[in-house]
C-alpha positions as CSV (number, residue, x, y, z in Angstrom):
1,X,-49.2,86.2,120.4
2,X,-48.8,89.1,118.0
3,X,-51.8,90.7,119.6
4,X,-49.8,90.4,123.3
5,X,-46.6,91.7,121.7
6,X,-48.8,94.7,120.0
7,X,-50.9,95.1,123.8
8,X,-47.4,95.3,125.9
9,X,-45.6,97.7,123.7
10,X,-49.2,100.2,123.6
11,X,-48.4,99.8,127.6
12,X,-45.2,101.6,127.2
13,X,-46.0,104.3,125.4
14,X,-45.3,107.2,128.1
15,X,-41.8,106.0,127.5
16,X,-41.5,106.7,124.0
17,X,-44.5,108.4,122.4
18,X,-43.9,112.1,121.4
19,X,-47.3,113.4,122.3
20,X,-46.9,112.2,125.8
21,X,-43.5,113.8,126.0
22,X,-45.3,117.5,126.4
23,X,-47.1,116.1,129.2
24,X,-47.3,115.4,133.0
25,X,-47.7,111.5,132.0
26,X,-43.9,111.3,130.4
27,X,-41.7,108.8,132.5
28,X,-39.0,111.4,133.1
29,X,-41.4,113.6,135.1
30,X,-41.5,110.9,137.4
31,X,-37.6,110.7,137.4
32,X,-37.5,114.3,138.2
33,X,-40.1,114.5,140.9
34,X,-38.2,111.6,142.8
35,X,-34.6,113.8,142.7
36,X,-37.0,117.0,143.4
37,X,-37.7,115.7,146.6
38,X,-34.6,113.8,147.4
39,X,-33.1,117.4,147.3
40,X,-35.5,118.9,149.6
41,X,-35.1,116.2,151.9
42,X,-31.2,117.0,151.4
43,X,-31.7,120.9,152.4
44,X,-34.0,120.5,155.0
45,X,-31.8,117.6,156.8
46,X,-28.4,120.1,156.0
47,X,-26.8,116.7,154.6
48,X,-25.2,117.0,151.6
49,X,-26.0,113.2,151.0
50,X,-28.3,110.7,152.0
51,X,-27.5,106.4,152.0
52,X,-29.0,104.3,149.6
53,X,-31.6,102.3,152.2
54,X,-32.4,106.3,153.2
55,X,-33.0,107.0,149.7
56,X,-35.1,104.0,149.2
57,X,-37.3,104.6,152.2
58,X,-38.1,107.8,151.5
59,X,-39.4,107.4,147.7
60,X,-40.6,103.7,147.9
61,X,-41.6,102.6,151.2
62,X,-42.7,98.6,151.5
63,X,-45.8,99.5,153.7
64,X,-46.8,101.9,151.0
65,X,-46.1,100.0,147.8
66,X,-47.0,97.1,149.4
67,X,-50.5,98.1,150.4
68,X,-53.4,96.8,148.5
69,X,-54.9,100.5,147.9
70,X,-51.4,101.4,145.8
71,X,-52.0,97.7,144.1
72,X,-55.5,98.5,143.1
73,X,-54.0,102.0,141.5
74,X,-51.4,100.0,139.7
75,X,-54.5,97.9,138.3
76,X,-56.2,101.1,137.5
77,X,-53.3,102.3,135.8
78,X,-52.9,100.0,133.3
79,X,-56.7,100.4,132.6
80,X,-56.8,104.3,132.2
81,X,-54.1,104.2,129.8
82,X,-56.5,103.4,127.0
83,X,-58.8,106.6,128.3
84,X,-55.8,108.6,129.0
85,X,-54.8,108.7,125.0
86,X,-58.2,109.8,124.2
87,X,-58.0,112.5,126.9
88,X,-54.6,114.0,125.5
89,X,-56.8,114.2,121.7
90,X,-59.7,115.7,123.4
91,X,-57.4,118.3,124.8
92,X,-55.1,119.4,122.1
93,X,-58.5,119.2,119.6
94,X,-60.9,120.9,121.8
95,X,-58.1,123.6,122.6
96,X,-57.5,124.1,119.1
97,X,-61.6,123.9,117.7
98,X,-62.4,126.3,120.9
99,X,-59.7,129.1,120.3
100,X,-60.8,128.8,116.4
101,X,-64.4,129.5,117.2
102,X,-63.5,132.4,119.4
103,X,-61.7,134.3,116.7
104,X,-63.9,133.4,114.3
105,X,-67.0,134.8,116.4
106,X,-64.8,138.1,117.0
107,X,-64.3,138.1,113.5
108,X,-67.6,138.3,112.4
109,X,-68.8,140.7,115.2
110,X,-65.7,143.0,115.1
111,X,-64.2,142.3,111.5
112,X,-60.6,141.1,111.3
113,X,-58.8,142.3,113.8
114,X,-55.5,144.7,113.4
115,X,-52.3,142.4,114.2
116,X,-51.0,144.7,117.1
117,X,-47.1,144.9,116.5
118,X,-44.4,144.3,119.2
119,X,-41.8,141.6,120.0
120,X,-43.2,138.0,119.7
121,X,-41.7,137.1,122.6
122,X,-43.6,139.2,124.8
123,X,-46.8,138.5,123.2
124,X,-46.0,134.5,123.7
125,X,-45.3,135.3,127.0
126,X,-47.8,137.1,127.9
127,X,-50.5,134.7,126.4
128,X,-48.4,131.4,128.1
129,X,-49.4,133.5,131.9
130,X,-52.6,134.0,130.6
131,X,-53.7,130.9,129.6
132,X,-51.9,129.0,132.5
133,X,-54.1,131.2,134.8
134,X,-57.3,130.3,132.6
135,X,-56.5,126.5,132.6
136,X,-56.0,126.8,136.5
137,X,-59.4,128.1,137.2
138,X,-61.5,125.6,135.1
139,X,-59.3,123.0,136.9
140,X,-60.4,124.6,140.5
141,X,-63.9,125.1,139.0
142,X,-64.5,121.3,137.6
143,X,-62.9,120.3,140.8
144,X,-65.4,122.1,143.4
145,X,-67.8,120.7,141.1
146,X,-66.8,117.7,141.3
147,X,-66.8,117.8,145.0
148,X,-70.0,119.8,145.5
149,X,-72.1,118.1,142.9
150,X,-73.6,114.9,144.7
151,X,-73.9,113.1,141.4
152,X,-70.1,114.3,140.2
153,X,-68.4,113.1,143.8
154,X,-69.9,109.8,143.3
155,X,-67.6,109.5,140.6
156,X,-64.6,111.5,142.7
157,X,-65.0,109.3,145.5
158,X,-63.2,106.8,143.0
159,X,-60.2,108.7,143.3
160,X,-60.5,109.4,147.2
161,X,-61.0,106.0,147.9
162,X,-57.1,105.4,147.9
163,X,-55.5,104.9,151.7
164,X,-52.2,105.8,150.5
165,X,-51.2,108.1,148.4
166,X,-48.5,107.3,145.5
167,X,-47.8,109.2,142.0
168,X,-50.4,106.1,140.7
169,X,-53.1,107.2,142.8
170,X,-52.9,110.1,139.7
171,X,-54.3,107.5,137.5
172,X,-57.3,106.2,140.2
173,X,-60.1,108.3,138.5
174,X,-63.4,107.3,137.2
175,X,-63.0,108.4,133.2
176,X,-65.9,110.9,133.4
177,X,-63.9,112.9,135.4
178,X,-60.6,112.6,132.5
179,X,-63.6,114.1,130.4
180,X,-65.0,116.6,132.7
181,X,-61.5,118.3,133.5
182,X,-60.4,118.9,130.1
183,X,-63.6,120.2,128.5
184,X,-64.2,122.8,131.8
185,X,-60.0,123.9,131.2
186,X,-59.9,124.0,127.4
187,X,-63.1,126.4,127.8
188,X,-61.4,128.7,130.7
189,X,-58.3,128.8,128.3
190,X,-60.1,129.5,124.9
191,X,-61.7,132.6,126.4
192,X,-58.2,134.4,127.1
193,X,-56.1,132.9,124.2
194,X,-58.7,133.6,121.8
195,X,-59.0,137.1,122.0
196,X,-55.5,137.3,122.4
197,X,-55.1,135.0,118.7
198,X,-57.5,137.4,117.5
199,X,-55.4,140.5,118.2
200,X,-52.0,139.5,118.1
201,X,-52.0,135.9,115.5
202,X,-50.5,132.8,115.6
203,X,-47.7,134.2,118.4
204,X,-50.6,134.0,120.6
205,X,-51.2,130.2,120.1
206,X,-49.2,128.8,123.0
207,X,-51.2,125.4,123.2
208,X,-51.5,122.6,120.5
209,X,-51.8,119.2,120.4
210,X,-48.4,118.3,120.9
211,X,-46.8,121.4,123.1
212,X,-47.6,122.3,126.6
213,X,-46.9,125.0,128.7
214,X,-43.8,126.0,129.7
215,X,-45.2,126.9,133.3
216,X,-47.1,123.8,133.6
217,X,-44.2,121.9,132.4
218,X,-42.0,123.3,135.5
219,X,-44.4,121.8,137.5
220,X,-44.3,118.5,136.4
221,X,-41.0,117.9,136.1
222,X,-40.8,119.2,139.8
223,X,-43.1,118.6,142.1
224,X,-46.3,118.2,140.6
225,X,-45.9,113.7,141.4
226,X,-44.9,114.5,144.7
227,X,-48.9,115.3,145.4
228,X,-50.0,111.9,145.7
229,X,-47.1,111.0,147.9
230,X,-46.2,110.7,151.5
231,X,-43.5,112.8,151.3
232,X,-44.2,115.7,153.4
233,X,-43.2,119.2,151.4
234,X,-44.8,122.3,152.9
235,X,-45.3,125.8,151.7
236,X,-46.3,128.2,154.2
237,X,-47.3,132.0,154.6
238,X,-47.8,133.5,151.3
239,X,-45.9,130.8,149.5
240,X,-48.5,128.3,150.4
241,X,-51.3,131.2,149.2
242,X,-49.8,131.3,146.0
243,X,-48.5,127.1,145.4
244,X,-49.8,123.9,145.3
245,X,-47.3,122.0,147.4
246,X,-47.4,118.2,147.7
247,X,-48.5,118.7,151.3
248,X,-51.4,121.1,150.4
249,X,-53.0,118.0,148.3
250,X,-52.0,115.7,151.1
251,X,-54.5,117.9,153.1
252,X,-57.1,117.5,150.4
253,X,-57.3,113.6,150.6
254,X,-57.5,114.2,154.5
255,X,-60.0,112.0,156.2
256,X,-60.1,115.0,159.0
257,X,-63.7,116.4,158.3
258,X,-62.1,119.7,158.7
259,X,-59.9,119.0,155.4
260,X,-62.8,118.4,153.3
261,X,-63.5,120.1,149.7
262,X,-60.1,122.0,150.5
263,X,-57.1,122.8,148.1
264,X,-58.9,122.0,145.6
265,X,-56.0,123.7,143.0
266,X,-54.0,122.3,139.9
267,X,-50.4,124.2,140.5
268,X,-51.6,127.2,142.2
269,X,-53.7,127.8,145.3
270,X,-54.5,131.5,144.4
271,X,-57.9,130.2,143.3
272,X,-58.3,128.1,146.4
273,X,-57.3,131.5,148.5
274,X,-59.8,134.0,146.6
275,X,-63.0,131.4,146.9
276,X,-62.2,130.3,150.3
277,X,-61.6,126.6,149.5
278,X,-57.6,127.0,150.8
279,X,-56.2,125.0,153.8
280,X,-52.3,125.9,154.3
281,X,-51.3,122.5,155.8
282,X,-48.9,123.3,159.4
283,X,-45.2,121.6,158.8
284,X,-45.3,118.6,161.0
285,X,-49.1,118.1,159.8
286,X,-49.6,114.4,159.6
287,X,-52.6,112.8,157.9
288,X,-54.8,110.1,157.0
289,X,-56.3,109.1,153.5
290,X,-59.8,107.3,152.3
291,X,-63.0,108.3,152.8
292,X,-63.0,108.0,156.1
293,X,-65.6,105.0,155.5
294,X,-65.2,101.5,154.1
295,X,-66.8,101.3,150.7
296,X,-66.1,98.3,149.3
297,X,-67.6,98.6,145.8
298,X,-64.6,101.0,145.4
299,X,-61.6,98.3,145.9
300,X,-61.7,96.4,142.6
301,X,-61.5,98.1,139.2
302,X,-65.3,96.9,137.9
303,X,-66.5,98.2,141.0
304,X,-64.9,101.8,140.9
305,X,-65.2,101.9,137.1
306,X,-69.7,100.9,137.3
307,X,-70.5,101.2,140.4
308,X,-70.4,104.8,140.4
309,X,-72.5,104.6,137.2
310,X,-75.0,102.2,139.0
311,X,-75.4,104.8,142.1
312,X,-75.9,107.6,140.1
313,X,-78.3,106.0,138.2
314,X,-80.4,105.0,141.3
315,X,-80.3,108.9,142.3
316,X,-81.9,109.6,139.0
317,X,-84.6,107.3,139.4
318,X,-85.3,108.4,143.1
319,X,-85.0,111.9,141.9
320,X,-87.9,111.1,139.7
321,X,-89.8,108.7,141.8
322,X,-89.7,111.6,144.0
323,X,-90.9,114.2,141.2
324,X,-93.5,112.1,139.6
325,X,-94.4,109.6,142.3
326,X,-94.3,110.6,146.0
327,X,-96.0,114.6,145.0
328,X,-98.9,112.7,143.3
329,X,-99.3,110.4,145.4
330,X,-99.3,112.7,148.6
331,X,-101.8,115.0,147.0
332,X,-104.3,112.6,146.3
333,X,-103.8,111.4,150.1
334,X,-105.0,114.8,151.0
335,X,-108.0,115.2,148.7
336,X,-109.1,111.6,150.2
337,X,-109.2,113.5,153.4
């Protein structure tokens, strides 16, 4: 029983744990997202308020929350919180061992550096834009790779799998990829905040283990849980060059071949718009989510937790059979001739 007791309250640790505060995965992010969009809805209707049933419908919709796609995220869920703990270590260590071993390599090649003087707020400032542009390319760059990598989007396609989108959806990814992001946007981050450590000190040291961003925190207390839902917020013209609206990731889980490897972005499509992955979804755009095929293997959690292992493993082995088989075997076909 004890171990129950100890098991449920470890499940509601978003609610009160103080490293989770400082990031996307606190519950009041979620509270926030849902009055975000009830207030866009409010400006773009021109009402100043909306009924309760209204309300409902627009942020929890039975045919959505009802669907077995949004139960299998909920099951997902409860299972990635074990992985998810590990991932906010790896991220506030790794930032912290990465930045050190930049200054310490600039140390040794250039000496110690000469603290530049000038108000601490612009240097934390300066280093907080920095690094929120560094962390948003290795987030675009482990995402294309993760969709251009046949052996990485066997373990995306977990995630794509979903036919409807809700803020849980969020938590339908294979754990390789909870490993893959962080390592690929603690390293984009390390080599601007280092130097900048290195020059300026500590008031260059805008990440740690417990802190976060003030940019990216904007964005999750905004509309960054509004990606994985229905609810259709657009940014066009250059506003939808320079922001990730929730209809811009709508796009990306598109089962419209045209939509594919698009938008691939964190917060920002600027990255997406310079490397020519950006799609600026049309308002009125209406889409559909999944694969666009039925893959079974991927509706249960054993199945989207191994089974991408399993097919993976089978293209290794074909890889080979094909490198140290087949060639071999072909050759000696044409000396018998």
């Amino acid at each position: 029983m004890s171990q129950l007791i100890h098991y449920a309250l470890y499940l509601l640790y978003p609610f009160y744990d103080p490293v989770v505060r400082n990031s996307q995965n606190y519950f009041l992010t979620y509270f926030t997202a849902g009055l975000t969009a009830l207030l866009i809805t409010l400006v773009i209707k021109r009402r100043f308020s909306l009924p309760f049933r209204a309300i409902r419908r627009l942020l929890l919709p039975n045919k959505l929350w009802q669907h077995p796609s949004n139960w299998l995220d909920v099951k997902l869920y409860f299972v990635s919180l074990y992985y998810l703990v590990f991932q906010v270590l790896l991220v506030g260590g790794s930032t912290l061992l990465s930045v050190a071993a930049v200054v310490n390599f600039l140390t040794h090649a250039f000496g110690p550096a000469h603290i530049a003087s000038g108000p601490s707020w612009l240097v934390t400032s300066a280093s907080m834009l920095l690094v929120f542009l560094a962390v948003e390319f290795g987030y675009w760059l482990s995402h294309f790779m993760l969709h251009k990598l046949p052996f990485l989007w066997e373990f995306h396609k977990v995630h794509h799998s979903a036919e409807v989108l809700t803020p849980l959806t969020e938590f339908r990814q294979h754990p390789l990829e909870l490993v893959l992001h962080p390592m690929l946007m603690t390293g984009a981050a390390s080599i601007v905040q280092g130097p900048m450590v290195w020059i300026f000190g500590a008031g260059a040291m805008v990440i740690d283990p417990v802190e976060a961003n003030i940019i990216s925190m904007f964005f999750w207390f905004t509309i960054q849980h509004l990606r994985h839902t229905h609810i259709p917020i657009y940014a066009t013209g250059l506003l939808g060059k320079i922001i990730q609206a929730p209809a811009h990731h709508q796009v990306h889980h598109s089962t419209n071949p045209a939509h594919y490897d698009t938008n691939l972005g964190y917060c920002l499509s600027i990255f997406d718009w310079m490397f020519g992955t950006l799609y600026v979804p049309k308002k009125g755009e209406k889409f559909e989510y999944g694969l666009g095929h039925e893959d079974h293997a991927l509706e249960t959690v054993t199945g989207s937790l191994f089974a991408p292992i399993g097919r993976v493993f089978m293209m290794a082995m074909r890889a080979l059979r094909g490198r140290f088989l087949v060639a071999p075997l072909r050759k000696r076909d044409l000396q018998s001739k």
